[in-house]
N, C-alpha and C positions, 0 to 999 in steps of 0.2 A: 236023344235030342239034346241039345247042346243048350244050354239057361243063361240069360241073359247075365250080367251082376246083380241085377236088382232082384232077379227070380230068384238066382240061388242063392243069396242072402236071406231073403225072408223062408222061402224054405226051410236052410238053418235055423231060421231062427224059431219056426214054428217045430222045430224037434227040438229044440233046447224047452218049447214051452212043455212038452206032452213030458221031456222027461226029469228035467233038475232044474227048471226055472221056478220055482215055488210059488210064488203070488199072481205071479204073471199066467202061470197057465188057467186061473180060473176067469181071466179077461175074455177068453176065446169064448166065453156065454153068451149069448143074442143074438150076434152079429157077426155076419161072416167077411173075411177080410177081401177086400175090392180086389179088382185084377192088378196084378203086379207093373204088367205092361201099360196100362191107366197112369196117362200124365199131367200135368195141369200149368198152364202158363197163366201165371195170373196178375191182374190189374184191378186194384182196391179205387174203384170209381165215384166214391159215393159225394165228392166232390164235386161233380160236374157240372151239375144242371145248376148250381147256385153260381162257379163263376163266368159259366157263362150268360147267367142272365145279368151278371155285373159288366159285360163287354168280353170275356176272355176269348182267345182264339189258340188255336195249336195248329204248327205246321211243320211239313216235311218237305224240303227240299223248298222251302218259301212259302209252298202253296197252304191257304187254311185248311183244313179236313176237318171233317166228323172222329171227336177221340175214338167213341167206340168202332169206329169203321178204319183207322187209323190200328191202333192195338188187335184187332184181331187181323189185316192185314200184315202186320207185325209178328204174326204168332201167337195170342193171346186165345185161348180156349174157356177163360172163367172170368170174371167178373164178381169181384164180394161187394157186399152193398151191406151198410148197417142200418138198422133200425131201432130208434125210439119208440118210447111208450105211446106219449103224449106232449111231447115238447113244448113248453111255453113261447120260450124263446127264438123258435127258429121256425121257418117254415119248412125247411130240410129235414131229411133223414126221417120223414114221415111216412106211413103207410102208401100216401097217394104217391109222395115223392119216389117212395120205393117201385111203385106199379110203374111208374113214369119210366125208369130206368130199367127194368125188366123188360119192356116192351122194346127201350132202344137195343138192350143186349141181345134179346129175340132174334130182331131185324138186324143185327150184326153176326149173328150164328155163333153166339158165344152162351155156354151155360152159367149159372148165377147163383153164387154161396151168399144164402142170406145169414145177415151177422144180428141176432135178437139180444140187444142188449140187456131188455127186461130192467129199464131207466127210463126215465123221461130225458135222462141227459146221460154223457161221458161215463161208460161202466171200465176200469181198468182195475188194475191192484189195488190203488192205494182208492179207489171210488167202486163202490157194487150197490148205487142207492137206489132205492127201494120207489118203485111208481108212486106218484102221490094217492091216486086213485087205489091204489091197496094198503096204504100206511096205518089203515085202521086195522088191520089184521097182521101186521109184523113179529105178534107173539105166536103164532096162530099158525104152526107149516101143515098141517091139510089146509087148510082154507088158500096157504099162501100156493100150495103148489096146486091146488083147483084155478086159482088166479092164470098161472105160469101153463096147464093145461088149456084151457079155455081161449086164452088170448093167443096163443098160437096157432090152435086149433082154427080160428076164428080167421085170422090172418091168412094162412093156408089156405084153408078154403077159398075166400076172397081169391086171391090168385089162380087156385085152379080152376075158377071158373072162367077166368080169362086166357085162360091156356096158358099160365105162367109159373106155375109149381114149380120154384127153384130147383135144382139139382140137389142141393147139398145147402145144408140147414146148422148153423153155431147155436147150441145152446146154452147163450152166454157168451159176454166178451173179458180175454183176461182176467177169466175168473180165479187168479190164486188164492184169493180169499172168502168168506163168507157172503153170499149172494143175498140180494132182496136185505139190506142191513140198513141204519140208518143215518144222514148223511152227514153226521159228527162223527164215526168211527173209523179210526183208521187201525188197519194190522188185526184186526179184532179173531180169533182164532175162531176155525172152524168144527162148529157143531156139522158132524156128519152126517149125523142122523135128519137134520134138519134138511142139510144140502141136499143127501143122496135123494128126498125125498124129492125136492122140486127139481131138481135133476132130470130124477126119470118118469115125473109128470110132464117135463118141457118135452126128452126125449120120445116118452109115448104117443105123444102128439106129432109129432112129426114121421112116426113109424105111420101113423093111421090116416093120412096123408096120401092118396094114392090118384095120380090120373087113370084115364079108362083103360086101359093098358095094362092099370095093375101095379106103375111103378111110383114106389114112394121116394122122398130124400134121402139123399146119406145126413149119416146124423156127424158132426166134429164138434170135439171138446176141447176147446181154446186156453191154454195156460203161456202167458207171458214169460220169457227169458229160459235158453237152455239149462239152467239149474236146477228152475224151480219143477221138471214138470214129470221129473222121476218120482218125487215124493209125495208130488201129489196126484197123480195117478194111482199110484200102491195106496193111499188113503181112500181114494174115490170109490176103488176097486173092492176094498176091505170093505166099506160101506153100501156095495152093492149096488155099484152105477159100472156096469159092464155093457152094456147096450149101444156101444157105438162104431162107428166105421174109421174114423180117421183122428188120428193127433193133431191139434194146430199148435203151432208155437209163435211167438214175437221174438226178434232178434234183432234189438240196437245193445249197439257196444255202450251210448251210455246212459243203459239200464241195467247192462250184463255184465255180472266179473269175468267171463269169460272172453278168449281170443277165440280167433276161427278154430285152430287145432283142439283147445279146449272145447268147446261148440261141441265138434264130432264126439269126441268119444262121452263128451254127454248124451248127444241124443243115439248115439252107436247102443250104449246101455238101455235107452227106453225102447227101442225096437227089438233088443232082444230080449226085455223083460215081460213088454204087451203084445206081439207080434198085431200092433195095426201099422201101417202103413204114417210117415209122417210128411204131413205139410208146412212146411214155413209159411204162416200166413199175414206174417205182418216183415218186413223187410224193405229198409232206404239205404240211399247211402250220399252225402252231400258232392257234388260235381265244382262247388266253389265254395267259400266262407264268405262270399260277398253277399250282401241283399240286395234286394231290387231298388232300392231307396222307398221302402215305404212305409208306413210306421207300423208294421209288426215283427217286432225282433223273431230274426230265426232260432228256430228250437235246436237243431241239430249244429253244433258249433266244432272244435277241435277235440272235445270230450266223447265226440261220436267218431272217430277218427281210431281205424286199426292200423299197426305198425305194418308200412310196407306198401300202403293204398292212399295216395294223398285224395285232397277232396280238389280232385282234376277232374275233366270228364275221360280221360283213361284210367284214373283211379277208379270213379265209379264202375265203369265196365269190367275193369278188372276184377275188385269187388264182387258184383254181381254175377258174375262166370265162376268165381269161387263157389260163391254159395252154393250155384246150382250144382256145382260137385260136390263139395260136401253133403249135399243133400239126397245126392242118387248113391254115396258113398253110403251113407247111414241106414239108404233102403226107404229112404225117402221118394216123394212122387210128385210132389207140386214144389212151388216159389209164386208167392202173393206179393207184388208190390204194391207197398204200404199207401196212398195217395200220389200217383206220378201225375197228377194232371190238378194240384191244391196250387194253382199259378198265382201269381198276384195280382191285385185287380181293388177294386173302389170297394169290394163289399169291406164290410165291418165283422169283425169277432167281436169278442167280448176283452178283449187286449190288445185289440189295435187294429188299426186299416189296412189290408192286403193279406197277404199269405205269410205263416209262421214256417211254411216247408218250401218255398221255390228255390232253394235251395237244392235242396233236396228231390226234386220233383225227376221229370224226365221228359222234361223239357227246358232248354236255355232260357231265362230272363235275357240273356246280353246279346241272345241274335232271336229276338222277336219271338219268343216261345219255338224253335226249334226242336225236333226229336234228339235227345243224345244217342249217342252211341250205346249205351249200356241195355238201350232196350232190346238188343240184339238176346239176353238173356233168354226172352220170352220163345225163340225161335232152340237156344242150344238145350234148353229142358227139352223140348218133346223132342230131339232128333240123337240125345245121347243114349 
């Protein structure tokens, strides 16, 4: 029988684990690796429900559409959604707000990676703060990782009784550093011991998770920037978090030392060192430098800018079409676009009025929220 690229790659690569990959072959514990042929076109939605209760609209070809009925006509098969603990500040990215949008993903026939930040607010690298509602137990990792079982456990539930049990469960977002930490610390090095522990309290709870059927979530271990996530998977691994199904990675250029060629043969190396399967689950790319005129400076400027790809809307697509090669090159299986529907609009952040990504999004600001081109991506993943 004749093996796709992506088959016989990881094949390879699962005999490089059994015979001379050293660290990596004791990853192959727990958790059996997804089907090879399993693809994921995805679209980071958890924006939506807020700008469109600010007025926003999305359209293709002029006319308005429903996003999610919009992206999965488009190709789109997943959906990631994150979640707060307990937010003071927003009324988004809440449990109800999460149910909200599971239901519309449902009704759009797309599955749903939920992202548990295990924060009441923004968990990334340089941020992994700690719920306030557990702050009194921060020295304390049984207690903390009973926290971290419990409230997911809890969560899940809630959902499956609604016939909403995500597909595929983060536990934890960009977590390259110490999880559940306190929200003065930054870079702070990781206690393993500490980590592995809520780890695979978070993880066990999602294995035990099962609709009637029997089927539980995949579980994804999310580390930020293609450098960082070789070393710290061989740390995780060492510390006995081997229990999961899939790599997630982040990828802007300016967070990453890396170019795209550099990219690959980083993540070339962790596929052949863990043989899971990897998803790119955080990935933009700017379509202009302009803003919308509104008072939130874009985040993504000329410092996110790869040699070769201007920030055009064929830059973007261009871009985007890369990735998804490199990505089926590495033995990779998904592409998550990072927020393509963060439009701008009357709502308020906490730094200003509108959107810091329309930019970036994928949709024009300068012809009425229009689809770009680049979201053609969503369709060349599942058909390469």
């Amino acid at each position: 029988m004749q093996l796709s690229r992506t088959q016989a790659f990881l094949l390879t690569s699962s005999a490089c684990l059994a015979l001379i990959c050293g660290v990596g072959a004791t990853t192959t514990a727990g958790a059996a690796a997804p089907p090879a042929t399993e693809r994921f076109a995805g679209v980071d939605l958890s924006y939506v429900n807020e700008v469109e209760a600010c007025g926003a609209e999305f359209r293709l070809g002029g006319k308005a559409r429903d996003p999610y009925e919009l992206f999965a006509e488009k190709g789109a098969n997943l959906v990631r959604l994150r979640l707060w603990n307990n937010p003071s500040w927003t009324n988004y990215s809440t449990e109800a707000d999460v149910t909200h949008s599971s239901e519309r993903a449902r009704r759009a026939g797309m599955k749903v990676l939920l992202d548990f930040h295990y924060s009441d607010d923004w968990a990334d690298p340089q941020k992994q703060t700690i719920p306030a509602a557990w702050a009194a137990d921060i020295d304390d990792a049984d207690k903390l990782a009973a926290h971290v079982y419990e409230y997911t456990r809890d969560v899940l539930g809630r959902l499956n009784s609604r016939g909403l049990l995500p597909y595929m469960v983060q536990v934890g977002n960009e977590i390259n550093t110490q999880m559940l930490r306190p929200a003065d610390t930054k870079g702070a090095p990781i206690d393993w011991t500490r980590n592995a522990k809520i780890l695979n309290a978070g993880i066990r709870a999602v294995r035990e998770a099962r609709t009637p059927d029997g089927a539980s979530p995949k579980v994804m271990l999310h580390v930020a920037q293609p450098e960082n996530v070789e070393p710290w998977f061989a740390a995780a691994v060492a510390a006995g978090v081997r229990d999961f199904d899939y790599i997630g990675v982040s990828y802007y250029r300016k967070w990453s030392t890396l170019d795209l060629p550099q990219a690959e043969r980083a993540l070339l190396s962790v596929t052949r060192r863990f043989s899971r399967p990897i998803i790119i689950v955080e990935v933009s790319y700017p379509f202009t430098l302009q803003d919308a005129g509104d008072q939130a400076p874009n985040l993504l400027g000329e410092d996110s800018l790869h040699r070769g790809y201007p920030a055009t809307l064929r830059g973007q697509q261009h871009f985007m079409n890369d990735v998804v090669q490199m990505t089926l090159r590495v033995g990779g299986v998904g592409v998550v676009y990072w927020e393509p529907a963060w439009v701008s609009t009357s709502c308020k952040t906490r730094w200003g009025t509108g959107s810091h990504w329309e930019n970036a999004t994928l949709f024009d600001f300068r012809k009425a929220n229009e689809l770009t081109p680049a979201a053609d991506f969503l369709t060349a993943i599942r058909k390469q």
